[in-house]
N, C-alpha and C positions, 0 to 999 in steps of 0.2 A: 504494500500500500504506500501510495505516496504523497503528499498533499499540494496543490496547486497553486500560485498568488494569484486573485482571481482579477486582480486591476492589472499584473502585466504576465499573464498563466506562464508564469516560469515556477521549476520545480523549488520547492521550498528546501533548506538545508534543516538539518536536525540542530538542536541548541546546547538544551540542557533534559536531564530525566531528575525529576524530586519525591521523594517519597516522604511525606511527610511525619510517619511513624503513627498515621490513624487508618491504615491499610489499603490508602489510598495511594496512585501517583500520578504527574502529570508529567510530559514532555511538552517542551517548546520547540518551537519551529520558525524561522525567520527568511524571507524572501532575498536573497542576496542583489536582485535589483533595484526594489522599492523602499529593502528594511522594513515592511509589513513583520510583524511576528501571530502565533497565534499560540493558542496552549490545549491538550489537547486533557482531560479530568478521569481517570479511570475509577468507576468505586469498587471498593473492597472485592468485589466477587469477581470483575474483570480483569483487575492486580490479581488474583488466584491464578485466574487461568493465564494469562501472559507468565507468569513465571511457571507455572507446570508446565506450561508447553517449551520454554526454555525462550523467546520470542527474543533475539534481539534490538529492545526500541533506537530507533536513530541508524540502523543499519553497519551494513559490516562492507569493509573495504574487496573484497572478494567476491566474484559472483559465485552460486550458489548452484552445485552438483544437480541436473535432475532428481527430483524425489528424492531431493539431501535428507530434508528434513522427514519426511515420511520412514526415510530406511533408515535414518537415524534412532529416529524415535518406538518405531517397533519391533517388538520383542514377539516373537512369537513360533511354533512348531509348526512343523511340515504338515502334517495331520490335521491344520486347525480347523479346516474346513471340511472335512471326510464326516461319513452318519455315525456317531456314536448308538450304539447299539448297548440298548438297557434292558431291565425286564420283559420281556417278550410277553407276561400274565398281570400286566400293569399299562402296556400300551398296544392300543392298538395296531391292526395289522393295514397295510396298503395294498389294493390293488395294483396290477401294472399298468393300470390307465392315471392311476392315483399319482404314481410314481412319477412315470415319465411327464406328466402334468407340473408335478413339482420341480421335476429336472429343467425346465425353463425358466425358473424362479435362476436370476441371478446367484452364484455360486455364494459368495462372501454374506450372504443373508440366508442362505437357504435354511440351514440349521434353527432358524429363528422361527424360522418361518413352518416349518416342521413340526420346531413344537409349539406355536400356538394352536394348531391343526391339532397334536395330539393333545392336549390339554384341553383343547374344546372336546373332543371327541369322548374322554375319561368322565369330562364334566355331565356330561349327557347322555351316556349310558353305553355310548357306539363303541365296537371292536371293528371294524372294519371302515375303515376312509377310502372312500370312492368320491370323484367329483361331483357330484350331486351331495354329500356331507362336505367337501369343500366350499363348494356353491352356498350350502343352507349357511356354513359356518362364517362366510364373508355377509353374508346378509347380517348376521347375529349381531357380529363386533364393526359394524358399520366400514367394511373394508370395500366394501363394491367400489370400484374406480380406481382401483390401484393396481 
């Protein structure tokens, strides 16, 4: 992100970052044409997230690897996305219409998306998930349109 002077749209330079010790911080920003400045006010819960994300404010002299920050930041197994496979007499079973139905569900959600299906299914007495219990189950939890 980067911020603009909006009397003569030249990139603005970064200043200062202050955190005032009430879980708040703000950076400044100043127009190196016009010397416009502006400040920019984070409160407490958006200071959370800028530091857990590691965010550098005011930027870094370096340009920045594809998906630096993505592969930087996660952690995670080869497996993470494969079916986990649970009690077989606690969840219900799938069809192969059920299945391959699901199998278009984008991969990185699918899982998710899995078990709300099974968990609706448990809730409601059903062993068996067929698209018409998908169908009934998106109507349920107001999913239609997605």
């Amino acid at each position: 992100m980067k911020f603009l002077c909006i009397d003569c749209d030249t990139q603005m330079d970064y200043a200062e970052r202050r955190q005032p010790g009430d879980g708040t911080f703000s950076a400044a920003f100043g127009c190196p044409s016009c010397g416009h400045r502006i400040a920019m006010l984070a409160n407490p819960m958006e200071t959370r997230l800028v530091d857990s994300l590691g965010v550098e404010i005011g930027g870094r002299a370096l340009d920045p690897q594809p998906m630096e920050f993505v592969r930087g930041s996660v952690v995670g197994r080869g497996d993470a996305f494969d079916e986990i496979e649970g009690d077989s007499a606690t969840r219900p079973c799938w069809t192969p219409e059920s299945r391959e139905r699901l199998e278009r569900v984008p991969r990185f959600v699918r899982s998710m998306v899995r078990s709300i299906y099974n968990n609706w299914a448990v809730e409601h007495g059903i062993a068996e998930i067929t698209p018409s219990v998908m169908d009934e189950a998106r109507a349920d939890l107001g999913l239609e349109g997605m």
